[in-house]
TIKE-302029 format. One line per field, with one value per residue (C-alpha): residue number from 1; chain; x, y, z. Coordinates in Angstrom, 3 decimals. Last residue first. Layout:
REM TIKE-302029
fike = c(NUM,...) .
marro = c(A,...) .
u = c(X,...) .
v = c(Y,...) .
w = c(Z,...) .
//
This chain:
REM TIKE-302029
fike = c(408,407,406,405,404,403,402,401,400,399,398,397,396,395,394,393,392,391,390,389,388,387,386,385,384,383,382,381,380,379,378,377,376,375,374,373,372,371,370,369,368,367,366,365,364,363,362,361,360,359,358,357,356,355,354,353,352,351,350,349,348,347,346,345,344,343,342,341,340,339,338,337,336,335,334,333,332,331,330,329,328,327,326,325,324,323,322,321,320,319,318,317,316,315,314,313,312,311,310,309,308,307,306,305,304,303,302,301,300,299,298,297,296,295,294,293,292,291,290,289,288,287,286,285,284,283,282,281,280,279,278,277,276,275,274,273,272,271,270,269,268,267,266,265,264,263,262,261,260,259,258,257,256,255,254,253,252,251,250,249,248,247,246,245,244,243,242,241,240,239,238,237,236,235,234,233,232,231,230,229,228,227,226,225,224,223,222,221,220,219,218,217,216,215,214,213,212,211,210,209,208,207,206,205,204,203,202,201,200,199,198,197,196,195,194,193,192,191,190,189,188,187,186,185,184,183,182,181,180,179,178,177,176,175,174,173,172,171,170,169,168,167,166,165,164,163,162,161,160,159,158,157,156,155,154,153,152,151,150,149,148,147,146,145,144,143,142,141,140,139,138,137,136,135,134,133,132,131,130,129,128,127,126,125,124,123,122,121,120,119,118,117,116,115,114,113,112,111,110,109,108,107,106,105,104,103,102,101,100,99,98,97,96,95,94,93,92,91,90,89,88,87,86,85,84,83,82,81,80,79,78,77,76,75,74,73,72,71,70,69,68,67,66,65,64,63,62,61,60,59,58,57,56,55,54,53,52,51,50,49,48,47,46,45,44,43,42,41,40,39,38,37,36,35,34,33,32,31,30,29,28,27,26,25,24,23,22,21,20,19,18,17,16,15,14,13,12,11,10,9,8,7,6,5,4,3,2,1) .
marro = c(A,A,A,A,A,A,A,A,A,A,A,A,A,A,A,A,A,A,A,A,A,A,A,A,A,A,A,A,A,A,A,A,A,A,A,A,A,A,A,A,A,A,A,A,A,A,A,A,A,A,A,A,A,A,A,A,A,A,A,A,A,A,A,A,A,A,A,A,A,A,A,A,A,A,A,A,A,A,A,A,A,A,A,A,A,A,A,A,A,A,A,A,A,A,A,A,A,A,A,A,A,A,A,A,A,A,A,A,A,A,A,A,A,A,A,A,A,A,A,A,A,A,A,A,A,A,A,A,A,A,A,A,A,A,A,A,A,A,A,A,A,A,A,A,A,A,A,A,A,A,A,A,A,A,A,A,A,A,A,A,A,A,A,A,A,A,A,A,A,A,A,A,A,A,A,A,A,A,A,A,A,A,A,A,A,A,A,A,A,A,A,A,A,A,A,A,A,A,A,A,A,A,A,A,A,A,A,A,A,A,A,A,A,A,A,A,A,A,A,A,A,A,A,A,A,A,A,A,A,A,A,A,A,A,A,A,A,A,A,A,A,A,A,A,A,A,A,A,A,A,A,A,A,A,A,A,A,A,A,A,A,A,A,A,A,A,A,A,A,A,A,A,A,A,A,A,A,A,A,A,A,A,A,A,A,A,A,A,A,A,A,A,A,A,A,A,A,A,A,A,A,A,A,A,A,A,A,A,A,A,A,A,A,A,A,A,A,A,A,A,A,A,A,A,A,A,A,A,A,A,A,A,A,A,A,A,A,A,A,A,A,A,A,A,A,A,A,A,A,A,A,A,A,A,A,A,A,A,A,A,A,A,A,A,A,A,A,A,A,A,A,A,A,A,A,A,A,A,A,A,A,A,A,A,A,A,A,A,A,A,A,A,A,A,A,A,A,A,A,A,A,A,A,A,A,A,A,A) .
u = c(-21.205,-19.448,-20.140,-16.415,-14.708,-11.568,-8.294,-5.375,-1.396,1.541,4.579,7.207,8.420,9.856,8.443,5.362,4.149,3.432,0.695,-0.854,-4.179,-6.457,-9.539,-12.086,-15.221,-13.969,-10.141,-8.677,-4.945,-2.635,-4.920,-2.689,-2.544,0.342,4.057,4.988,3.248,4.429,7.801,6.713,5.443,2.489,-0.152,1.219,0.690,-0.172,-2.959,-0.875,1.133,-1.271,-2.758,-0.185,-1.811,-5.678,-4.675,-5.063,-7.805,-11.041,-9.123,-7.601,-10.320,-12.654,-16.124,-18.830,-22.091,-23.539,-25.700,-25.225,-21.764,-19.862,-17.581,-14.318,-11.826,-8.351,-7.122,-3.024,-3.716,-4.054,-4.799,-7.411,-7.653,-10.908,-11.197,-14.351,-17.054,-19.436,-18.940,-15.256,-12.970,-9.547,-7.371,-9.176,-7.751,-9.838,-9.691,-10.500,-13.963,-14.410,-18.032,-16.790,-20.578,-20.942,-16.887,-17.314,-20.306,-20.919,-22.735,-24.053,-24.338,-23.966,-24.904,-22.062,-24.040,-21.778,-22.518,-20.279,-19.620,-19.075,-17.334,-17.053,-14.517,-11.077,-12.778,-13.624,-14.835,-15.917,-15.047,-15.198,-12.613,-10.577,-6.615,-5.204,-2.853,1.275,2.720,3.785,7.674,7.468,6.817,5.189,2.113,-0.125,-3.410,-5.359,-8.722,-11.145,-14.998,-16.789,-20.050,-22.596,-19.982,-21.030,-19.330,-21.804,-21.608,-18.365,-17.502,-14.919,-11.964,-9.038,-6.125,-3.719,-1.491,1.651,4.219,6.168,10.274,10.585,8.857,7.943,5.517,2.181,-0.593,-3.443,-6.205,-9.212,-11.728,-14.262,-16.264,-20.091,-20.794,-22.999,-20.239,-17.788,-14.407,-11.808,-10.123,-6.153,-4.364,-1.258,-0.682,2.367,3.335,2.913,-0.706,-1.428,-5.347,-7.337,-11.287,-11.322,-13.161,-16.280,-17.202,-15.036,-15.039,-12.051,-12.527,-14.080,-12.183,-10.331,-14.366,-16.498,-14.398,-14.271,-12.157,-11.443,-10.143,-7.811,-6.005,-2.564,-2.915,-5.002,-7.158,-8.028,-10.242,-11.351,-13.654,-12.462,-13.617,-11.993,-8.677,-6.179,-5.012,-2.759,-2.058,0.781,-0.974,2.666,4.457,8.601,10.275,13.514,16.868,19.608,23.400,23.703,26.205,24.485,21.078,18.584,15.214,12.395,8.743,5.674,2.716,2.630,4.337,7.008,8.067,7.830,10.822,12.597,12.138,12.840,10.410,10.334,8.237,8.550,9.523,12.767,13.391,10.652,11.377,9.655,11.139,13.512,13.379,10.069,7.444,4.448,1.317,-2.070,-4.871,-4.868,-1.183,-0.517,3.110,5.804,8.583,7.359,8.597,6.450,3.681,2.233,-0.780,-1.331,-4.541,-4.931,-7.416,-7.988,-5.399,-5.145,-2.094,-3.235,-0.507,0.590,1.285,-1.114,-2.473,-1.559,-3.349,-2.069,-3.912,-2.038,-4.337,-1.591,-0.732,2.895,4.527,2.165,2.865,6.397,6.349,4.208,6.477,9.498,12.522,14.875,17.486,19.249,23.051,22.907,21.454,20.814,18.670,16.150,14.549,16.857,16.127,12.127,11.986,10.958,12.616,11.477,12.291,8.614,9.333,13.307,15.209,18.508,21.595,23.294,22.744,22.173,24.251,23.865,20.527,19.652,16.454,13.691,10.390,7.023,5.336,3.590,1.059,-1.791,-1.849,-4.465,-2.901,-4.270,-1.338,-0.964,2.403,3.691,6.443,9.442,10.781,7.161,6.778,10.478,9.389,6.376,8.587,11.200,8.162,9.128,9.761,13.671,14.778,12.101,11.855,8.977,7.117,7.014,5.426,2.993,2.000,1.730,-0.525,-2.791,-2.746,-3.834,-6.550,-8.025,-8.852,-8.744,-8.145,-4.528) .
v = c(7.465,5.749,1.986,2.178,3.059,5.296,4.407,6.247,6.039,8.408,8.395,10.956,12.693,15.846,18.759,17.264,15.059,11.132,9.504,6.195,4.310,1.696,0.852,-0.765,-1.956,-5.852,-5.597,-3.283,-2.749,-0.104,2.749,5.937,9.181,11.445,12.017,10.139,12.368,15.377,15.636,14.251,17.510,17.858,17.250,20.480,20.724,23.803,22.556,19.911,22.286,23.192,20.237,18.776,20.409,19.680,15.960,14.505,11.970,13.613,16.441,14.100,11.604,13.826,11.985,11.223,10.526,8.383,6.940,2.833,3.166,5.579,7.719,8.433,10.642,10.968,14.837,14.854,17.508,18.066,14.114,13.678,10.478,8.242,5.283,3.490,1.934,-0.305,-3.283,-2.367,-0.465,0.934,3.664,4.801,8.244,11.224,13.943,17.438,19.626,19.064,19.079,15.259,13.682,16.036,16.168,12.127,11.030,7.533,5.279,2.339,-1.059,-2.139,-5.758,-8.781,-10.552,-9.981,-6.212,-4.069,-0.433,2.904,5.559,8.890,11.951,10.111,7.861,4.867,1.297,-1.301,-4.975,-4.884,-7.975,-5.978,-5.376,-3.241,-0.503,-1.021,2.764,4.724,5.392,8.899,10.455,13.623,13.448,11.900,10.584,8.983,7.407,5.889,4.103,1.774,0.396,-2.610,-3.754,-6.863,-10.338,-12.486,-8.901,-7.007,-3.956,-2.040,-0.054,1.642,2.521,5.124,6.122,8.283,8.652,11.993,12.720,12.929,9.539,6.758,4.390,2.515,1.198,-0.525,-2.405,-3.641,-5.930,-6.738,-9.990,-10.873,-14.015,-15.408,-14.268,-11.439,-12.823,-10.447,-9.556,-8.541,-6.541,-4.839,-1.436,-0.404,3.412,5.066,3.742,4.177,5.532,5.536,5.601,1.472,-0.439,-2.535,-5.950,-7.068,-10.745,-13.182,-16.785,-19.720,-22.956,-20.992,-20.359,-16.878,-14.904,-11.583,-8.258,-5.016,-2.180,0.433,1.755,0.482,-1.207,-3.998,-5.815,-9.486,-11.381,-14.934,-16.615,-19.802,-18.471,-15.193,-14.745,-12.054,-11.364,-8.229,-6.893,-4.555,-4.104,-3.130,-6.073,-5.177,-8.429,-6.381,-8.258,-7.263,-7.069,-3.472,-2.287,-5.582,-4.240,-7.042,-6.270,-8.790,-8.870,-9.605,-11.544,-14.769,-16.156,-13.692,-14.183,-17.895,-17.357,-15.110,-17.242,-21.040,-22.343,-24.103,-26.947,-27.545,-30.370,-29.205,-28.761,-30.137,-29.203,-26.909,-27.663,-25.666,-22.583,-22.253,-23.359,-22.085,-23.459,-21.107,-21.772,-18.439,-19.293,-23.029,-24.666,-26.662,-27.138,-30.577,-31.721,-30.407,-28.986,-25.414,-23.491,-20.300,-17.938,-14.540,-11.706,-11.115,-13.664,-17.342,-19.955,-23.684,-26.021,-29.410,-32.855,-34.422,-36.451,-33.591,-30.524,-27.664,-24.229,-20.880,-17.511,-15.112,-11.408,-11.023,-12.087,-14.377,-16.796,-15.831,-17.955,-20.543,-21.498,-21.226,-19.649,-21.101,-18.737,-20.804,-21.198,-25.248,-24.522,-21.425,-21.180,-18.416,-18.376,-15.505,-13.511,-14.379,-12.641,-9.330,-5.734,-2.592,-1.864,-2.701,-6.253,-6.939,-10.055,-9.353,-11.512,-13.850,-16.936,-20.418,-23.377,-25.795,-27.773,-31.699,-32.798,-34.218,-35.823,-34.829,-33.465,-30.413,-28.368,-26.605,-22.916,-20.556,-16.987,-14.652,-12.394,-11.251,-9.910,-11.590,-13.752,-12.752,-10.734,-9.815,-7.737,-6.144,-5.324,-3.258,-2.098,-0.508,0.856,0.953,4.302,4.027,7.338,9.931,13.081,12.320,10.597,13.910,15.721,12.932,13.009,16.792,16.794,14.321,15.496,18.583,17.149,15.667,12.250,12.663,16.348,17.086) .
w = c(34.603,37.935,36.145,34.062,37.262,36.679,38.122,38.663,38.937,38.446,36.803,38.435,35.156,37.377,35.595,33.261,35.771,34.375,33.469,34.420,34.297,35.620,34.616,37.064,35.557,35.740,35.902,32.648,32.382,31.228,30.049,29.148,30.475,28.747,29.673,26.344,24.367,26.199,25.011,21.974,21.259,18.764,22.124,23.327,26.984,28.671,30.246,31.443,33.610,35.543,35.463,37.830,40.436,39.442,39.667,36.295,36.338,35.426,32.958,31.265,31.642,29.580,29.634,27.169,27.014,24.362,27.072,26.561,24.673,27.236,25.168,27.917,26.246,26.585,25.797,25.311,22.102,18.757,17.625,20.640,21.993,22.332,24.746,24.169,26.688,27.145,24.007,24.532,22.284,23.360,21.868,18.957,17.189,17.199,14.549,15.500,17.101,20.671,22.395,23.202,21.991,19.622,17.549,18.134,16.152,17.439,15.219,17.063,15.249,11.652,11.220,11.113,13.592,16.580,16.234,14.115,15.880,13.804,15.081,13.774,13.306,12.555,9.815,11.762,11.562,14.511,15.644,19.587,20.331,23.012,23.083,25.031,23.493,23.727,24.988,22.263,21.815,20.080,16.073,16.037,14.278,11.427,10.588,7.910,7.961,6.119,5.797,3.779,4.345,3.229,0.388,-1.030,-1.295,0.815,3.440,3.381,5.742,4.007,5.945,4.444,7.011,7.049,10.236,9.483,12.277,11.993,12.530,8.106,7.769,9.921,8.750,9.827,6.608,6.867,4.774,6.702,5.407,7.683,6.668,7.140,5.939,8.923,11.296,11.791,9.963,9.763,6.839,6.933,4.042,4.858,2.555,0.967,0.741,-2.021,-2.796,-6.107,-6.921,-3.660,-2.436,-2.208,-5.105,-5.567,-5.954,-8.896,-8.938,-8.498,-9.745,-7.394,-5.995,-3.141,-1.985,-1.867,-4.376,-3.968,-5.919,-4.233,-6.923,-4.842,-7.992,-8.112,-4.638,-5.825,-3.185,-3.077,-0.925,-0.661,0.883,3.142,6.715,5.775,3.717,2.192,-1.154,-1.968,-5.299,-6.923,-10.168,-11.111,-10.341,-10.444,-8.932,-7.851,-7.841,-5.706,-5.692,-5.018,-7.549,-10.245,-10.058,-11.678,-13.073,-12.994,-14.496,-13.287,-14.904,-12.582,-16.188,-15.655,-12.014,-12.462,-15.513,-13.379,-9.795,-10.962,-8.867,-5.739,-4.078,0.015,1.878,2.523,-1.607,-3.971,-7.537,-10.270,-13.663,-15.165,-17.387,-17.345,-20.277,-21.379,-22.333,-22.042,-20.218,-18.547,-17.733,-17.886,-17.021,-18.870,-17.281,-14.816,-12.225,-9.755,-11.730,-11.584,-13.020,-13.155,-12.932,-13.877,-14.550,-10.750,-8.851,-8.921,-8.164,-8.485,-7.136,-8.687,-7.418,-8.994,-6.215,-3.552,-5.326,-3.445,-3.357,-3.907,-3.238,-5.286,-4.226,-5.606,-2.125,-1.246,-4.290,-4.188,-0.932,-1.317,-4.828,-2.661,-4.387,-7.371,-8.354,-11.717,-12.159,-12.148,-8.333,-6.865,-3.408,-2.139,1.384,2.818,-0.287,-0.864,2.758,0.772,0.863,-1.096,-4.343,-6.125,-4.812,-3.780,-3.802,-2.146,-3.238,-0.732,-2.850,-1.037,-1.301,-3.881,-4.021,-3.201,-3.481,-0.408,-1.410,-1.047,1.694,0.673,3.838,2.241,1.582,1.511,2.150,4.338,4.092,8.053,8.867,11.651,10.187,12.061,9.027,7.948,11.473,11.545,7.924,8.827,11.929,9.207,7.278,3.760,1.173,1.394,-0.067,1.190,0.136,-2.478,0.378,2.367,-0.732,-1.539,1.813,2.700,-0.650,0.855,4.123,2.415,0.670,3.824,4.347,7.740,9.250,10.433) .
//
């Protein structure tokens, strides 16, 4: 299905509208063990211990869909208090910790809070309000009474007594991430990117992403590239209706610029994939194109795909390397071989694959999982020497090959 596409678009919304519980069960696998990058800045609080009654069991939801706030939360004196930190990342707040006054600066686009421990009364835009009990240091950390926190971080909270949860509804639904101390934040409402080059600074608008309400939610990461070059990447993974859906939003970010922006969305039948090598090539891609970031944050090699392969369709990136990249087709079980230095390319399916067993792999469809998971993959790299495996499509006897990276 071509990236960015109007009809994945529609397919989307129409698949998402069947869909009762719109998260990604590994998304939440990843924030439940603490994996999910927020970029948060947040400074260690030692203060001193308080007491609390035991914790509730109740589920504390954000837009409806699961948060850790739950398993973090305690009630005391019939109040839900939850970790300032915590909320803080989960409605898209950069929190900073002022140690001699015991207070922590919360700031997003169009808002910034204020919080004491001890203290009710709090500042919203420079305005005094007041909770509904003071912020107090549990375990070492400070917590809030959630509703009345919720509110003054401009949110709002709905309870559902049949399922015991309660659902911090935030519609501008941002995310804040972090680079070498700037600052990024991204709404998912309507795709505006906002910069701040130090915790200290207030958000500016620098641009926007090409999207208007995410249905699913996005993880925001930013990767630092060097002399204030950033990578913003915003990224998305679910299973819905037997597919896996791929979306990611990519802006390449020089002293709180845009340079380049690019997209992609895929999706296809959903099967065990095998784990992909890492590499620490920084590049962007919209399905059709690759484009490489040199060490200095500049744009590097463009590689238009559909040429260089002689194979019109979307490509999805299985390994990057400063020689070589790894290309797979989305239609079919075709790896790819670019070669950085020549721009030549080479199909490894059909290099590697004995001419036996690709008999039956020129038959393959690359929508069945029945193939997918049959298909060659790169399992380790020595030097120029990659090595691979697939397996036959009658008997599933796994196979292995090696391609030398030096033999184009």
């Amino acid at each position: 299905m071509k990236a960015g596409s109007a009809a994945y678009r529609n397919f989307f919304q129409s698949a998402s509208s069947n869909i009762k519980d719109n998260y990604d069960e590994g998304r939440l696998a990843e924030v439940r063990k603490g994996k999910l990058s927020i970029g948060i800045l947040a400074a260690a609080i030692a203060l001193s211990p308080g007491s609390v009654s035991a914790a509730a069991d109740s589920h504390i939801l954000l837009n409806y869909k699961e948060t850790l706030l739950g398993s973090s939360q305690v009630v005391t004196g019939g109040t839900t208090l939850v970790p300032l930190q915590q909320l803080a990342q989960t409605m898209g707040y950069a929190l900073s910790w002022n140690q001699s006054t015991k207070s922590a600066r919360l700031v997003r686009p169009d808002r910034e809070v204020t919080v004491t421990a001890g203290v009710t009364t709090t500042t919203v835009n420079d305005k005094v309000i007041t909770l509904a009990k003071a912020p107090r240091v549990l375990k070492g950390k400070i917590y809030v009474p959630l509703v009345s926190a919720v509110s003054a971080m401009g949110g709002k909270t709905v309870y559902d007594k049949n399922s015991d949860s309660l659902n911090i509804v935030d519609e501008l639904r941002y995310s804040v991430a972090s680079a070498q101390g700037r600052l990024y934040w991204v709404s998912q409402k309507n795709g505006d990117v906002f910069y701040s080059a130090s915790s200290a600074g207030k958000p500016v608008l620098i641009g926007e992403l090409p999207f208007a309400d995410l249905t699913y939610t996005h993880g925001l990461e930013v990767k630092s590239v060097g002399k204030g070059v950033d990578l913003l990447l915003l990224t998305d993974n679910h299973y819905a209706m037997f597919n896996d859906f791929s979306n990611g939003y990519q802006a390449l970010i020089q002293d709180g610029k845009i340079v380049k922006q690019m997209e992609y969305h895929y999706s296809g039948a959903s099967y065990t994939k095998v784990p992909l090598l890492k590499t620490t090539q920084l590049y962007m891609t919209d399905g059709a194109s690759i484009q490489y970031i040199n060490n200095d944050g500049s744009l590097g090699n463009l590689f238009d795909l559909e040429s260089i392969t002689g194979t019109e369709g979307n490509f999805s990136v299985e390994y990057a390397a400063e020689d070589i990249i790894l290309v797979r087709m989305m239609t079919n079980t075709h790896l790819y071989a670019i070669h950085t230095a020549s721009g030549l390319s080479t199909n490894l399916s059909e290099k590697l694959i004995s001419s036996e067993d690709r008999k039956e792999w020129d038959r393959a469809d690359g929508t069945d999982s029945f193939y997918l998971t049959k298909m060659l993959v790169l399992k380790k790299r020595e030097g120029n020497v990659m090595t691979f495996t697939y397996a036959t499509v009658p008997d599933g006897k796994v196979k292995t090959v090696t391609y030398n990276v030096t033999s184009q």
